[in-house]
PATIRO-559841 format. One line per 5 residues: number of its first residue (from 1); their letters; for each residue x, y, z of C-alpha. Coordinates in Angstrom, 2 decimals, padded with zeros to 5 digits. Example, Ala and Ser with C-alpha at 12.3 -4.5 7.8 and 13.67 -1.06 7.14 Angstrom:
// PATIRO-559841
1	as	012.30/-004.50/007.80 | 013.67/-001.06/007.14
// end
This chain:
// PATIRO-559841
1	xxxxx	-058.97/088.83/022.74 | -060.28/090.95/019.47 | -059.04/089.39/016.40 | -057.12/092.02/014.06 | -059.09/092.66/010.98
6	xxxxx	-059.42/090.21/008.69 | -057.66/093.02/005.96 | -054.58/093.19/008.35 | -054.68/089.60/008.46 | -053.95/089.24/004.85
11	xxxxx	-051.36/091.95/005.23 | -049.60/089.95/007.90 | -049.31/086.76/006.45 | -048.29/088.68/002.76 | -045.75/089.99/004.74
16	xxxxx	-044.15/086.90/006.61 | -044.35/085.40/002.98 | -042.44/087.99/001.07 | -039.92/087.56/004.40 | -039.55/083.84/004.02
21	xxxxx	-039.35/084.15/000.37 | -036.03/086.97/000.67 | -034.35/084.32/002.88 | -034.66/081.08/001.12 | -035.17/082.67/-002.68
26	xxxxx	-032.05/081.27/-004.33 | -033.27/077.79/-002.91 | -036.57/078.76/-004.65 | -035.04/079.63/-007.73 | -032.55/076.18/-007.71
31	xxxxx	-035.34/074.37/-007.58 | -037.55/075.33/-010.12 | -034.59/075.70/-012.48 | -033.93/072.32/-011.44 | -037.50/070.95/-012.76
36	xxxxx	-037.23/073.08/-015.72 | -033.98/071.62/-016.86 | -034.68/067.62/-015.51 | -038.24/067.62/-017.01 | -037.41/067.54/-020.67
41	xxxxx	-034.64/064.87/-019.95 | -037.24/062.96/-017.76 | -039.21/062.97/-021.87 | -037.20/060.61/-024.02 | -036.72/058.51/-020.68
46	xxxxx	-040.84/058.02/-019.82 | -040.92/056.94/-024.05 | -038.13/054.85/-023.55 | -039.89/052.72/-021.38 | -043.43/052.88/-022.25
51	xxxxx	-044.72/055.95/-019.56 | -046.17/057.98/-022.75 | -049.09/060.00/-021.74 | -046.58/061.58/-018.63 | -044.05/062.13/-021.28
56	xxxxx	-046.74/063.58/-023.88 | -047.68/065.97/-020.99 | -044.02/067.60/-020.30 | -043.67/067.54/-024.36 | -047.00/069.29/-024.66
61	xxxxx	-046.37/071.87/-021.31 | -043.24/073.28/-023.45 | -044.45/073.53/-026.33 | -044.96/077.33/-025.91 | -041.23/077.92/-025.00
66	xxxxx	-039.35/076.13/-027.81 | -040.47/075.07/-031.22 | -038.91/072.02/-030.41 | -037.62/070.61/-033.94 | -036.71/067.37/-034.14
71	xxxxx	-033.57/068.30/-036.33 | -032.05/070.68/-033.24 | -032.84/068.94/-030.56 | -030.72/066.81/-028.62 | -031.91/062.36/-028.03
76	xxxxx	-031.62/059.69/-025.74 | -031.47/056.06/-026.47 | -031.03/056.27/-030.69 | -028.35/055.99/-033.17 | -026.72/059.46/-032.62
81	xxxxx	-027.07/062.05/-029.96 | -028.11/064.58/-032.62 | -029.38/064.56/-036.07 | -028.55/067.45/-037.37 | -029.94/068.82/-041.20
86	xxxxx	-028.15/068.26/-044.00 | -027.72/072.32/-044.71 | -025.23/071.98/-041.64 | -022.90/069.33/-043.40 | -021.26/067.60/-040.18
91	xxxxx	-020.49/064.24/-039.68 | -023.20/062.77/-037.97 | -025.90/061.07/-040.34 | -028.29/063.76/-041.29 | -032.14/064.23/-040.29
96	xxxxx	-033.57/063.79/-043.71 | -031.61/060.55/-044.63 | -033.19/059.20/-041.04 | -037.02/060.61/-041.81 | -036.85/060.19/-045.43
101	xxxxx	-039.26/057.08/-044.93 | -041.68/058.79/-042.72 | -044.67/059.97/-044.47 | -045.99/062.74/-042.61 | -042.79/064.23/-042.65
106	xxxxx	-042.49/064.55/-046.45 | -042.97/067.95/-048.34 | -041.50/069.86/-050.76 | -038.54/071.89/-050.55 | -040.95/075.30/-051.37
111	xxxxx	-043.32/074.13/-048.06 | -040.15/074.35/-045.72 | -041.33/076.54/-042.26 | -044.92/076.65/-043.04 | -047.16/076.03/-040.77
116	xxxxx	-047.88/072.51/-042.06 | -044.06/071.60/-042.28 | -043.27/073.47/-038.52 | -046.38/071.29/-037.04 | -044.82/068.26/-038.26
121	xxxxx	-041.32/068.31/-037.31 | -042.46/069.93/-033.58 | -044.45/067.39/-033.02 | -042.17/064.28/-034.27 | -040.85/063.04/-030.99
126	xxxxx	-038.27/060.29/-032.21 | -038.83/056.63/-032.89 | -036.65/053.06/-031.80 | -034.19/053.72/-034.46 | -033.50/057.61/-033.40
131	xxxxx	-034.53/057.47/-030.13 | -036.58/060.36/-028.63 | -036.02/063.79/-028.36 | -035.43/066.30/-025.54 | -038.59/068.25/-024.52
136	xxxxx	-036.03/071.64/-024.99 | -033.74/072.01/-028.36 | -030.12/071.98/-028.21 | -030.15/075.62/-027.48 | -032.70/075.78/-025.11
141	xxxxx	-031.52/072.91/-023.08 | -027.64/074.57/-022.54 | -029.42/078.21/-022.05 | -031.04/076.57/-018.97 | -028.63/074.36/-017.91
146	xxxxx	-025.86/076.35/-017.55 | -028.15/079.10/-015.76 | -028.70/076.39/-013.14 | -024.63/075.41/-013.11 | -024.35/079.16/-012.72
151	xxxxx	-026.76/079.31/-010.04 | -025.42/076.08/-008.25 | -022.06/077.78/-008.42 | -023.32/081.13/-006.88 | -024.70/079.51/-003.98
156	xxxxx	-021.16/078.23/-002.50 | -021.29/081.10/000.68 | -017.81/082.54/-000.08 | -018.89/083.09/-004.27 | -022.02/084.50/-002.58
161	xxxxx	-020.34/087.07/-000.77 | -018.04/088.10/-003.35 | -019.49/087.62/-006.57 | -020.81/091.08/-008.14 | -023.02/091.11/-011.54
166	xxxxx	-020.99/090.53/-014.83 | -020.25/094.27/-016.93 | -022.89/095.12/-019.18 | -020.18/095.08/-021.94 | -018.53/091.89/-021.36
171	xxxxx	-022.09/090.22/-021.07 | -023.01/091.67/-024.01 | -019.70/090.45/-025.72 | -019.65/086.57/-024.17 | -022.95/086.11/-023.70
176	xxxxx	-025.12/088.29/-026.02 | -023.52/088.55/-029.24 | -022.15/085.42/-029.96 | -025.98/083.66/-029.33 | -027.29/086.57/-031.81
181	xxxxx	-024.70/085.90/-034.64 | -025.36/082.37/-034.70 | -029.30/082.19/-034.31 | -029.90/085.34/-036.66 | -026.97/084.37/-039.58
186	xxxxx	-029.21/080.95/-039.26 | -032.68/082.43/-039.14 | -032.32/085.18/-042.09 | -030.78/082.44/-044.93 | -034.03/080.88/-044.37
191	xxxxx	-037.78/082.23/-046.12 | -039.52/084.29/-045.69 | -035.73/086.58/-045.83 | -033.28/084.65/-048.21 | -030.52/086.95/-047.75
196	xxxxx	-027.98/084.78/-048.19 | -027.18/080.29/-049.03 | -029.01/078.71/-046.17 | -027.08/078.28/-043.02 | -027.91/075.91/-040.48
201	xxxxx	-026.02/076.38/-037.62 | -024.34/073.11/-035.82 | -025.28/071.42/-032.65 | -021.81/072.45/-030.96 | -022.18/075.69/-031.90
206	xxxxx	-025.91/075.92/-030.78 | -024.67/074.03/-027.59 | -021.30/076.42/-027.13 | -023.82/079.72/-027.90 | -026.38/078.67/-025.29
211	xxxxx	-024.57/077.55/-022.81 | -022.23/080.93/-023.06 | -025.75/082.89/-022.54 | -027.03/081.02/-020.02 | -023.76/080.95/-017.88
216	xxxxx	-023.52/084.86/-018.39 | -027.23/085.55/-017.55 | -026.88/083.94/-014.12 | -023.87/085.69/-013.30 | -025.52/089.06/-014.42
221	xxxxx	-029.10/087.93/-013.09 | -028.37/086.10/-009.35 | -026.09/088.99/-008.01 | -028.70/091.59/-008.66 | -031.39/089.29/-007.27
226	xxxxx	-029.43/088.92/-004.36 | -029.60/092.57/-004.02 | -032.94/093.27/-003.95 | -033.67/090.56/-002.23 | -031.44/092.08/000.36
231	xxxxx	-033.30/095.37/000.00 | -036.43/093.47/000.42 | -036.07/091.62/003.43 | -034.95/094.62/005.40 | -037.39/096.38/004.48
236	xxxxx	-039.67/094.05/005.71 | -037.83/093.22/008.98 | -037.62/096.47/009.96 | -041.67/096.94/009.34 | -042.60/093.98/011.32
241	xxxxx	-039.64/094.58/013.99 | -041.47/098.18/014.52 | -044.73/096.52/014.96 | -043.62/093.78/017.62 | -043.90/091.01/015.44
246	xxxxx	-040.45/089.89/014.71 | -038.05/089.10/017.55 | -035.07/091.41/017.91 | -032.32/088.18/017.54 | -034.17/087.39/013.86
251	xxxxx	-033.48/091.50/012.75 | -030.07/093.06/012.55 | -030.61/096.43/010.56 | -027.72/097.55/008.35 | -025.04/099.98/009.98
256	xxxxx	-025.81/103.40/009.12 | -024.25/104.14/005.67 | -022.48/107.51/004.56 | -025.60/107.91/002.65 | -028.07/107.42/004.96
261	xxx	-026.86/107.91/008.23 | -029.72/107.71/009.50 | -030.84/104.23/008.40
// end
């Protein structure tokens, strides 16, 4: 028997991938949300008990998505669960009264967010007394989270058939603006802008605003994905259906539509 080209090959096997992939996506997607959000837990837990260099590693692979500050960022195994600036006046102990004895963390009040001063509080991971931090800030970590509550939520079958994406308005007004108020009122009372008394937003709030955008982004993001997915997989069924290559029980095409009757 001739063997098909090794160019159709390829094409095959692409194909049967992007099939597999449309029917098990959101299982995809759970998972590697799932090892996004455990990892920088997994961070504080590997210093805890002595497992540094794999702890060093997950620190160092998100390094590019957060800056990671030690004073908004949530810790395990310290004194408080947060240690939050001074500039945000709540009633935990503040950062600077817990660092104020650690040298390379010293510089003066004119050096704030320069390179220098950024490098040193990213890469401060926590100590005995403090604990260590989360690989993700506060922020970061309830963005994610709640994207993968969100997702967990949207793949109980009878949300997945009904659920249909958020409005653009009320995602905009729950999810958008309230993350924008508090990150930018925070960011401009800060140099290089100075438009106003420095502001440093609180841990609940950066928890309440992340977790509000994260919750709203997966019910915006999985019902559209869900759709093309959809779109997708027929697509593909019907291609490989045409050619003899996928049995007639494992494709049902769609009912013809007003549309496309024809379909």
């Amino acid at each position: 028997m001739q063997r098909p080209p090794a160019k159709k090959s390829f094409a095959l096997r692409a194909n049967f991938a992007v099939l597999g992939l449309t029917r098990n996506w959101l299982r995809v997607f759970l998972i590697i949300l799932t090892l996004y959000v455990t990892l920088p837990i997994a961070a504080p837990v590997f210093m805890r008990i002595g497992f540094t260099a794999p702890a060093h590693i997950i620190y160092t692979m998100y390094t590019p998505f957060c800056h990671q500050f030690g004073f908004r960022s949530f810790y395990l195994f310290g004194e408080q669960p947060v240690y939050p600036r001074e500039y945000a006046q709540t009633g935990w102990q503040s950062y600077e009264s817990y660092t104020a004895n650690i040298p390379q963390l010293q510089f003066a009040p004119e050096d704030e967010f320069k390179l220098d001063w950024v490098l040193a509080h990213k890469i401060f991971l926590g100590n005995e007394q403090m604990g260590y931090k989360m690989a993700l800030c506060e922020r970061d970590n309830m963005i994610w989270g709640m994207m993968l509550v969100g997702g967990l939520i949207y793949a109980i079958p009878t949300v997945r058939r009904k659920l249909r994406p958020v409005p653009l308005l009320l995602y905009g007004f729950l999810g958008v603006v309230p993350i924008g108020i508090d990150g930018f009122s925070q960011l401009l009372s800060y140099p290089p802008f100075n438009f106003w008394e420095i502001r440093e937003t609180t841990p609940t709030f950066r928890a309440l605003t992340g977790g509000l955008f994260g919750l709203m982004t997966a019910w915006l993001a999985f019902p559209y994905l869900e759709l093309a997915m959809r779109d997708t997989r027929r697509q593909v069924e019907r291609k490989l259906a045409k050619r003899g290559l996928l049995a007639p029980s494992r494709y049902n095409p769609p009912p013809p539509s007003a549309d496309n009757p024809m379909e």
